[in-house]
C-alpha positions as CSV (number, residue, x, y, z in Angstrom):
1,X,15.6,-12.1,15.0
2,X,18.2,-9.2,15.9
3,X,20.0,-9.0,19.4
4,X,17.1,-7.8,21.6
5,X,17.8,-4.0,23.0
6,X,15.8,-2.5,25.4
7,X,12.0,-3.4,26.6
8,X,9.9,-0.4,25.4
9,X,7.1,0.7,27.5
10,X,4.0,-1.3,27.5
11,X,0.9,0.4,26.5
12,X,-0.7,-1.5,23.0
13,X,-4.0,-0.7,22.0
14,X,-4.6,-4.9,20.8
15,X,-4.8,-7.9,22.8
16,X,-1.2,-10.0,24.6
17,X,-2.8,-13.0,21.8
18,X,-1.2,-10.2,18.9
19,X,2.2,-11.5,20.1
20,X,1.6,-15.1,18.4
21,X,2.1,-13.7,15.2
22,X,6.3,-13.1,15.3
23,X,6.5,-12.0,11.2
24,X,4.7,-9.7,9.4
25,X,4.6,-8.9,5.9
26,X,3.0,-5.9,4.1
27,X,2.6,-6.8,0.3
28,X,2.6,-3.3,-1.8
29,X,1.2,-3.5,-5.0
30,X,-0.1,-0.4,-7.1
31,X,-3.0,1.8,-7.9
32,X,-5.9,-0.3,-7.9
33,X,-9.1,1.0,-6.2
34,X,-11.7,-1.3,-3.9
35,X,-14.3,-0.7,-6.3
36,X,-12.5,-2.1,-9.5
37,X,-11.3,-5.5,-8.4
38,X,-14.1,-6.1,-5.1
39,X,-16.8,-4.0,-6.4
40,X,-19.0,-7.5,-6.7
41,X,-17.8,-9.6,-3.8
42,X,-20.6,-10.6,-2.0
43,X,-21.2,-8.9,1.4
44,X,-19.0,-6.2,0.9
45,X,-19.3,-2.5,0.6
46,X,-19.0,-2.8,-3.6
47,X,-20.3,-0.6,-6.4
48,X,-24.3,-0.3,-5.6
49,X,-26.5,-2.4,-7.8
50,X,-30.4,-3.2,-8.2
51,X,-30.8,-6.9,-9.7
52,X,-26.9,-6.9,-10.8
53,X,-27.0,-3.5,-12.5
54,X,-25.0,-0.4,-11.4
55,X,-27.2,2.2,-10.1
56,X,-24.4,4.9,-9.7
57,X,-23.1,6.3,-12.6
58,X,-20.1,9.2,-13.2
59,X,-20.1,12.0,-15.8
60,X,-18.2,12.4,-19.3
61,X,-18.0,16.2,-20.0
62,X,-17.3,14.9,-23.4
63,X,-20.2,13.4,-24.4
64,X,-22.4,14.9,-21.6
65,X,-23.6,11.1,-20.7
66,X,-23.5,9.7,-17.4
67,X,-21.1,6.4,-17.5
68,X,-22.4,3.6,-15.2
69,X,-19.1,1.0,-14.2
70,X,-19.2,-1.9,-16.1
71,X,-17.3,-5.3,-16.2
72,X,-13.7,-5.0,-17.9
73,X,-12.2,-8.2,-18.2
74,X,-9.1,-6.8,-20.0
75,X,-5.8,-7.7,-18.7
76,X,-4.4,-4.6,-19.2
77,X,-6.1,-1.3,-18.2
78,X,-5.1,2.5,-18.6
79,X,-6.2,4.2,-15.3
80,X,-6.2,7.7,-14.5
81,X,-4.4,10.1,-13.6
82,X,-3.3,10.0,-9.2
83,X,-2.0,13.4,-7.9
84,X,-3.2,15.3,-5.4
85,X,-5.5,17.7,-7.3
86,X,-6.7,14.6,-9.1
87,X,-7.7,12.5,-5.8
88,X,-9.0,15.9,-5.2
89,X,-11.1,16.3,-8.3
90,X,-12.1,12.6,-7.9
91,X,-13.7,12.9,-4.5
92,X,-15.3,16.4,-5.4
93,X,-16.8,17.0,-1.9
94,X,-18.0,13.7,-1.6
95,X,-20.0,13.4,-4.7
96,X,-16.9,11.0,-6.1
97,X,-17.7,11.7,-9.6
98,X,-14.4,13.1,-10.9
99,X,-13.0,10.3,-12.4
100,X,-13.7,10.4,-16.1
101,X,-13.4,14.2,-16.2
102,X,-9.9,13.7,-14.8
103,X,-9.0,10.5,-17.1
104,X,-10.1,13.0,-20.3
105,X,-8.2,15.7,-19.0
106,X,-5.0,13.9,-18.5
107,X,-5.1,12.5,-22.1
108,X,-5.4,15.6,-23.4
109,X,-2.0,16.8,-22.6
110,X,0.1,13.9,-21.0
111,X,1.3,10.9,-23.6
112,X,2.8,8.5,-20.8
113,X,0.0,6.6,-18.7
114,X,2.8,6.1,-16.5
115,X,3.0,9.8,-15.1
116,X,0.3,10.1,-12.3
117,X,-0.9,13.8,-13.7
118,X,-1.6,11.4,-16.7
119,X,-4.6,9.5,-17.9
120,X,-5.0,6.4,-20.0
121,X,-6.7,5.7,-24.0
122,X,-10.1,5.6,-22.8
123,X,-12.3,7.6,-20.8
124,X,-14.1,5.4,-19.8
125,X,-11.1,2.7,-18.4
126,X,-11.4,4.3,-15.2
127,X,-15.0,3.0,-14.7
128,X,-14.4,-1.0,-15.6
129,X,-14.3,-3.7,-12.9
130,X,-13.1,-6.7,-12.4
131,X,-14.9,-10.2,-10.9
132,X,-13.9,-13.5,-9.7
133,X,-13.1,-14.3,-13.1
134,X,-10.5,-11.4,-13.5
135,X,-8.9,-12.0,-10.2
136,X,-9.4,-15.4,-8.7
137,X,-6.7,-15.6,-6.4
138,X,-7.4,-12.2,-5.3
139,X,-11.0,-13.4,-4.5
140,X,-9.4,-16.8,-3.3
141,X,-7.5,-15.1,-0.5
142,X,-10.3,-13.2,0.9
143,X,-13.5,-15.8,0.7
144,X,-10.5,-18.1,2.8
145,X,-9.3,-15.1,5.3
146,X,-9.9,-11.8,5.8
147,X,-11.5,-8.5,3.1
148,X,-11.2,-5.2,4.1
149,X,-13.7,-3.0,2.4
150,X,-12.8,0.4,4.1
151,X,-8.8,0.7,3.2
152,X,-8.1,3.5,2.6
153,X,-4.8,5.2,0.8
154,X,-3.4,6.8,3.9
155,X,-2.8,10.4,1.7
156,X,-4.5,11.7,-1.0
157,X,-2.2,11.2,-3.6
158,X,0.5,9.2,-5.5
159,X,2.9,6.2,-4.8
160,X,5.6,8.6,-3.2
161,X,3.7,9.6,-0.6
162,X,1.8,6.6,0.7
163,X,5.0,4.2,0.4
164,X,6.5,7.1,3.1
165,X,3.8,7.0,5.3
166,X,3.9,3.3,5.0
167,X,7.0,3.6,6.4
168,X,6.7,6.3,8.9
169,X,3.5,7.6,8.8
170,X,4.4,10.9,7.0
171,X,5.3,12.9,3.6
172,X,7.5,15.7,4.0
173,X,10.7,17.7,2.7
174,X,13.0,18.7,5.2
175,X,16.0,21.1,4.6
176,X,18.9,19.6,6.8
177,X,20.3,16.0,7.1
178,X,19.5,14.7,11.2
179,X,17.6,17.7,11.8
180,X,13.7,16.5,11.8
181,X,12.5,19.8,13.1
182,X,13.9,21.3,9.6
183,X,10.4,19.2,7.6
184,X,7.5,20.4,6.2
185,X,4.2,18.5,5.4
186,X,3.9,17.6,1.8
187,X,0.8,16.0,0.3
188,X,2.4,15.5,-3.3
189,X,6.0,16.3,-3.7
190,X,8.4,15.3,-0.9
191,X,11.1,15.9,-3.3
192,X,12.5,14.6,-6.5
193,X,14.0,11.4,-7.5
194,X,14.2,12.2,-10.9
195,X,17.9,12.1,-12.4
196,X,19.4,15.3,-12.8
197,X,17.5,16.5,-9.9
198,X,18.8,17.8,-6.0
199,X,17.5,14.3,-3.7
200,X,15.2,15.0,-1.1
201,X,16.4,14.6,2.7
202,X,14.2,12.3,5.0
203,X,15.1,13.3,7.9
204,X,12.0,12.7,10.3
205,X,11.6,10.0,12.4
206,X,10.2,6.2,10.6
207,X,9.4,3.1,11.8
208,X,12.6,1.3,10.8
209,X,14.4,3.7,13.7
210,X,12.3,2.2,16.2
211,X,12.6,-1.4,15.2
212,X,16.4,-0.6,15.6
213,X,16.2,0.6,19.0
214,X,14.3,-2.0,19.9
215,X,16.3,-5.1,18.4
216,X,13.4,-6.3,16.3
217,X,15.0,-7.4,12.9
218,X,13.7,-5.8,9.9
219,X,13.9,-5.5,5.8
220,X,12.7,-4.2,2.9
221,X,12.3,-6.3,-0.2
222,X,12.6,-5.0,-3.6
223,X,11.7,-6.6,-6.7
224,X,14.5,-5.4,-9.2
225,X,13.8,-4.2,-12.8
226,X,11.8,-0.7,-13.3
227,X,9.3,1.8,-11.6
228,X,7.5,3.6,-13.5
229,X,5.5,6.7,-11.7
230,X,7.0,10.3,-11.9
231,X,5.8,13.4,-10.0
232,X,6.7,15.5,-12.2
233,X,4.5,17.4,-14.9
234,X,5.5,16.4,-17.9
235,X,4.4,14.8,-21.5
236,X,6.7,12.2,-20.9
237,X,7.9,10.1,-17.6
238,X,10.3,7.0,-19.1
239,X,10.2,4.0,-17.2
240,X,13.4,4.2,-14.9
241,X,15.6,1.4,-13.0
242,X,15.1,0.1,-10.1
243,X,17.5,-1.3,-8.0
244,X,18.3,-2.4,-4.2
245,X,20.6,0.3,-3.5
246,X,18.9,2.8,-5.2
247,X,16.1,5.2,-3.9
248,X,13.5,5.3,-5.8
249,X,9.7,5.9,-5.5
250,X,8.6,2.4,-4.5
251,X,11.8,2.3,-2.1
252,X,11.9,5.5,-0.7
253,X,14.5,4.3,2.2
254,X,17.5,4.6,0.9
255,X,17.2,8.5,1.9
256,X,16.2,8.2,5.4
257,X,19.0,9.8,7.9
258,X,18.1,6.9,10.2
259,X,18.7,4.4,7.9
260,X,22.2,5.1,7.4
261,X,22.8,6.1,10.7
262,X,21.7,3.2,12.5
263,X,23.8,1.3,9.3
264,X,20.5,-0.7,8.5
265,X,20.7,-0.2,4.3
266,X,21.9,-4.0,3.9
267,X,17.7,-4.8,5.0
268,X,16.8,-3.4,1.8
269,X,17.1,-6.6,-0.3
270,X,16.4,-8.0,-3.2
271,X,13.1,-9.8,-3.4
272,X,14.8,-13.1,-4.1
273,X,16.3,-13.1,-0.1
274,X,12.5,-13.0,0.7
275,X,11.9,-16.6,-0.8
276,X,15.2,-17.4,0.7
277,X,13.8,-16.4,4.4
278,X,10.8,-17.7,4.0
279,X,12.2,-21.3,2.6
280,X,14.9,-21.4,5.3
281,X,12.6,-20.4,8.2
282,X,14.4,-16.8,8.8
283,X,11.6,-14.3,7.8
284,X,12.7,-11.0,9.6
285,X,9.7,-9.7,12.1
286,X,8.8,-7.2,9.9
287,X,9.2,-7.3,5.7
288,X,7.5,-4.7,3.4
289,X,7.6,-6.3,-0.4
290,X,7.4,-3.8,-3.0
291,X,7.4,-4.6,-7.1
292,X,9.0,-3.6,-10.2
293,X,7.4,-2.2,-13.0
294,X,6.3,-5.3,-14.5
295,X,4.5,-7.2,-11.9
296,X,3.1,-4.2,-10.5
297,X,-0.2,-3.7,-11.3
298,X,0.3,-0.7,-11.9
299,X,-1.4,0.4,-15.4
300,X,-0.1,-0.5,-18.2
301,X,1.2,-3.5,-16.7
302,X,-0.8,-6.8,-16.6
303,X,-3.9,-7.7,-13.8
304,X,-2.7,-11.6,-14.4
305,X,1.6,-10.9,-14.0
306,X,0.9,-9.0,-10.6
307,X,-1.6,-11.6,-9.3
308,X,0.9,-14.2,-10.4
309,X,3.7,-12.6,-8.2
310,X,2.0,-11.9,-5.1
311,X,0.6,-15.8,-5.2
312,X,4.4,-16.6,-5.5
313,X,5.4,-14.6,-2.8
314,X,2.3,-15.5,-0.4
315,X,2.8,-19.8,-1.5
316,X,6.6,-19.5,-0.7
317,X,5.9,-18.2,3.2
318,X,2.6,-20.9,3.4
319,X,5.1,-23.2,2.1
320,X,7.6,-21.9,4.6
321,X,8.4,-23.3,8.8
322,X,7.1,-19.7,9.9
323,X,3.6,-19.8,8.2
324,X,2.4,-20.7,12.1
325,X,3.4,-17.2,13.0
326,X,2.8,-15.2,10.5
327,X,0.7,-12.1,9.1
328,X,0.2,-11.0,5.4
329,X,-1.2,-7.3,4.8
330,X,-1.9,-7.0,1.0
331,X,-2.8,-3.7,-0.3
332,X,-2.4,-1.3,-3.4
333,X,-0.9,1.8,-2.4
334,X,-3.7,4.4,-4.2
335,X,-6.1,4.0,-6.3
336,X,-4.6,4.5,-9.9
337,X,-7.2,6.9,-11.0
338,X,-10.4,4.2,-10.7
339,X,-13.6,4.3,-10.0
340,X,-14.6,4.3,-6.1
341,X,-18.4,5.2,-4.8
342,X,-17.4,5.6,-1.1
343,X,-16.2,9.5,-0.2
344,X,-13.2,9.1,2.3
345,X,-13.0,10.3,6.0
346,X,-11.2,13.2,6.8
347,X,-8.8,12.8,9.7
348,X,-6.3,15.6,8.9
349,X,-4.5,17.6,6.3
350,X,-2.9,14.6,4.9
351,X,-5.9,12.1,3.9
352,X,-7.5,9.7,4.1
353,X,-6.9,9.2,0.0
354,X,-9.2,7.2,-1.6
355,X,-10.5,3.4,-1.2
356,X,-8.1,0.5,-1.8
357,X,-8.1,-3.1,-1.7
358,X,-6.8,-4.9,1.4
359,X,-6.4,-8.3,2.8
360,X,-5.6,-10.1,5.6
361,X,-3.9,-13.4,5.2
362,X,-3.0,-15.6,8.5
363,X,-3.2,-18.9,10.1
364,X,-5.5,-16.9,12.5
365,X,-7.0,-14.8,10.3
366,X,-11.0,-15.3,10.6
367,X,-12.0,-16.9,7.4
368,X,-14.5,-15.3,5.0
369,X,-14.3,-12.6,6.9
370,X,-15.5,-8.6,5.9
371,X,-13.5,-6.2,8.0
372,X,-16.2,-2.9,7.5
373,X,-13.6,-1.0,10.0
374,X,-12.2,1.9,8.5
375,X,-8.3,1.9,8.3
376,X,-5.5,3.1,6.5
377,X,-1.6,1.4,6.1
378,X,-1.4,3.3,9.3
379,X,-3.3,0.3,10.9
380,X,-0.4,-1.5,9.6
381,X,1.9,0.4,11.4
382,X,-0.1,0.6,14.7
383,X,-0.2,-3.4,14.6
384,X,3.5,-3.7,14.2
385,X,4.0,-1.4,17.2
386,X,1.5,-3.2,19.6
387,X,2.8,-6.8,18.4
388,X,6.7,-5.6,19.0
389,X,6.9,-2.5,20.2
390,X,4.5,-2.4,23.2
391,X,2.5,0.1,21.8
392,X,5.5,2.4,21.5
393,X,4.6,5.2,18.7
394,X,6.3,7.3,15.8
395,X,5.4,10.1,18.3
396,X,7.2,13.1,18.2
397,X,6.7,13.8,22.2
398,X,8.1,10.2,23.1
399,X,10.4,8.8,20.3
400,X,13.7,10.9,20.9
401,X,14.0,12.6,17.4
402,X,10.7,15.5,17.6
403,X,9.6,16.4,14.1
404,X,6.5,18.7,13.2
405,X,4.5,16.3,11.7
406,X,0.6,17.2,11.9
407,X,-0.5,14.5,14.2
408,X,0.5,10.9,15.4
409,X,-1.8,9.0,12.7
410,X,-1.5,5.5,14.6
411,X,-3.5,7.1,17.2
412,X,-6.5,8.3,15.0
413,X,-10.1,7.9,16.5
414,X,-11.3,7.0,13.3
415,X,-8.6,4.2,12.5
416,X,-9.8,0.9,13.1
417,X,-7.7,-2.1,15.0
418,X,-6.3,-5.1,13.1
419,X,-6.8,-7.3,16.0
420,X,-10.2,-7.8,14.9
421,X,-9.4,-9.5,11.6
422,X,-7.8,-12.6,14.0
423,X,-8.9,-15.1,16.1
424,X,-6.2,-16.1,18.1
425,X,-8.0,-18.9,20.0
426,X,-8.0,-20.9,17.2
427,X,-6.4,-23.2,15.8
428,X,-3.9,-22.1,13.3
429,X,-5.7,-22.5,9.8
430,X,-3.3,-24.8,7.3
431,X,-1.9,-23.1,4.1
432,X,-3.7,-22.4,0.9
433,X,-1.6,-23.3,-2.0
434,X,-3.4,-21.3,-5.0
435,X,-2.0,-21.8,-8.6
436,X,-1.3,-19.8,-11.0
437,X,2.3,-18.2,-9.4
438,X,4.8,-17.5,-10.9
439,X,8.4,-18.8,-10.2
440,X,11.0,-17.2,-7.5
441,X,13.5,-15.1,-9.4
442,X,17.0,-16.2,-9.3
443,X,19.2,-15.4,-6.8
């Protein structure tokens, strides 16, 4: 833990038992929708059926039928495209009946699945699922802890976006370094990270400035190798490197003005010093893991290599002295262009995006348990703040830097309380060793 600094004011929305959890861990894969890998889970809000067959079904302008999901066992899937407009076309008013009208139309001008304005080979991708089968680990984790089926993407948009608001609860461009006041809300593009373009200033307040003043010890893992996503419309969108020290969409804070000034950019790691910490007993209070290309999820790239990673990363901190104190938030960070039946809430400009998967993984997590709260990664960022911060929020009326952000989005009526996927009275559950992961990278 870092040198302690001074005690912020007490006022958390969960219960003094939140403070027996000293580490948590967000887990970030990519663009996956609730619908596609829990759509079947027993007990859970999934795609509705009569005797096991789908009774919803989605237009293809094409062929003028209406496409019922259906079970896709393939390892590798296409998606759709995940702007803004398309998460926009997707929902349609709540009907939710975009998706293979937006998959068609992104293959009809886009060649690289990897460009969220871009679809994948098939229509009809976007309507597959998976089941226990696909994704047993997946299903592993939540029969033993805790499913949320009402995650939602915090925006309505792409990877950019919701990795900054998992960070700070916003998506802007801003016009001068240090000066917050100088952002504007941006639903899609908060600026370019595409080579040969200006880089974008972050200057508003995130959650990593607060953790500084506090003394709570942070850092931000990063799987090395490449990201693939690109806001940008164009044909093509090349996968591009990834790197520790180098912004990119997936690990956005690099360009933060609080970052550099507080002289934090040594937290943002390589993924291989989060197996170290977690071996050695060192886990920082807060760690945000985020993938490369490959282990992603993120279509093209294989169900079975991202499911392998994250068991890696979750055995090595069950395997680890501080799985007693831990808590593991697993989520995709939109919904990659698939299916999803339920519309979501409106709770400002910015969102909520569409349905993802989450889970809770703890020694106090309740077990088998459906979390039917609705919530957002701002939940994350609310628990974070309650368990070290005292409640203390990215609020532009109380955290010394103001910015003009729309609203303070921890304190949502609609957003739902962690706490409630924990039972603190118990007695903390023993690890679940899953196979199937694949090694720690080299250090």
């Amino acid at each position: 833990m870092a040198a302690c600094g001074p005690a912020p004011t007490s006022h958390p929305s969960s219960p003094p038992e939140i403070h027996k959890i000293k580490h948590v861990i967000v887990i970030m894969q990519e663009n996956r929708s609730f619908d596609e890998y829990f759509g079947t889970y027993p007990g859970a809000d999934g795609i509705p059926m009569r005797d096991g067959s789908p009774t919803v079904c989605v237009p293809d302008p094409q062929t003028a039928a209406c496409v019922k999901p259906f079970h896709d066992a393939m390892d590798r899937n296409l998606g759709g495209p995940h702007s803004a407009k398309s998460a926009s076309a997707d929902i349609d008013g709540g009907k939710m009946d975009g998706f293979i009208q937006q998959a068609e139309k992104g293959k009809a001008f886009c060649k690289d699945p990897f460009d969220p304005d871009c679809g994948g080979h098939g229509s009809t991708d976007v309507m597959g699922y998976k089941t226990r089968q696909d994704v047993p680990n997946y299903w592993s984790y939540a029969e033993s802890f805790v499913l949320q089926d009402r995650m939602f993407e915090p925006n309505g948009s792409w990877s950019l976006p919701e990795h900054l608001f998992m960070v700070s609860e916003w998506s802007a461009r801003c016009t001068q370094r240090n000066v917050p006041s100088s952002c504007t809300n941006a639903v899609q593009n908060p600026g370019s990270f595409r080579r040969g373009k200006t880089p974008p200033i972050y200057a508003w307040t995130d959650l990593t400035y607060l953790l500084y003043k506090y003394g709570i010890s942070w850092s931000y893992y990063v799987a090395e190798g490449t990201q693939p996503d690109c806001a940008d419309n164009e044909a093509t969108c090349p996968a591009a490197p990834q790197h520790v020290g180098t912004p990119e969409i997936w690990n956005p804070l690099p360009y933060f003005d609080t970052v550099h000034d507080d002289g934090q950019l040594s937290n943002i790691q390589t993924v291989d010093h989060f197996y170290s910490a977690a071996h050695d007993g060192k886990l920082p209070a807060v760690s945000w893991v985020v993938p490369n290309g490959t282990v992603s999820e993120h279509p093209p790239a294989l169900v079975s290599a991202g499911q392998a990673y994250v068991t890696g990363l979750i055995n090595a901190v069950m395997q680890g002295p501080d799985w007693d104190s831990t808590a593991i938030f697993l989520a995709w960070d939109d919904w990659g262009g698939f299916y999803d039946h339920v519309p979501p809430p409106h709770v400002d400009e910015n969102g909520y995006g569409l349905r993802v998967p989450g889970i809770v993984i703890s020694p106090y997590a309740r077990r088998g348990y459906i979390d039917h709260q609705t919530l957002s990664f701002d939940a994350y960022v609310k628990f974070i703040e309650d368990d070290f911060l005292g409640g203390q929020r990215l609020d532009p009326a109380t955290d010394g830097r103001p910015d003009p952000r729309p609203d303070v989005r921890e304190n949502a009526s609609a957003l739902g309380n962690l706490s409630a996927d924990f039972d603190f009275s118990q007695t903390p559950r023993p690890p679940l060793i899953l196979e199937g992961a694949s090694p720690p990278p080299a250090a």
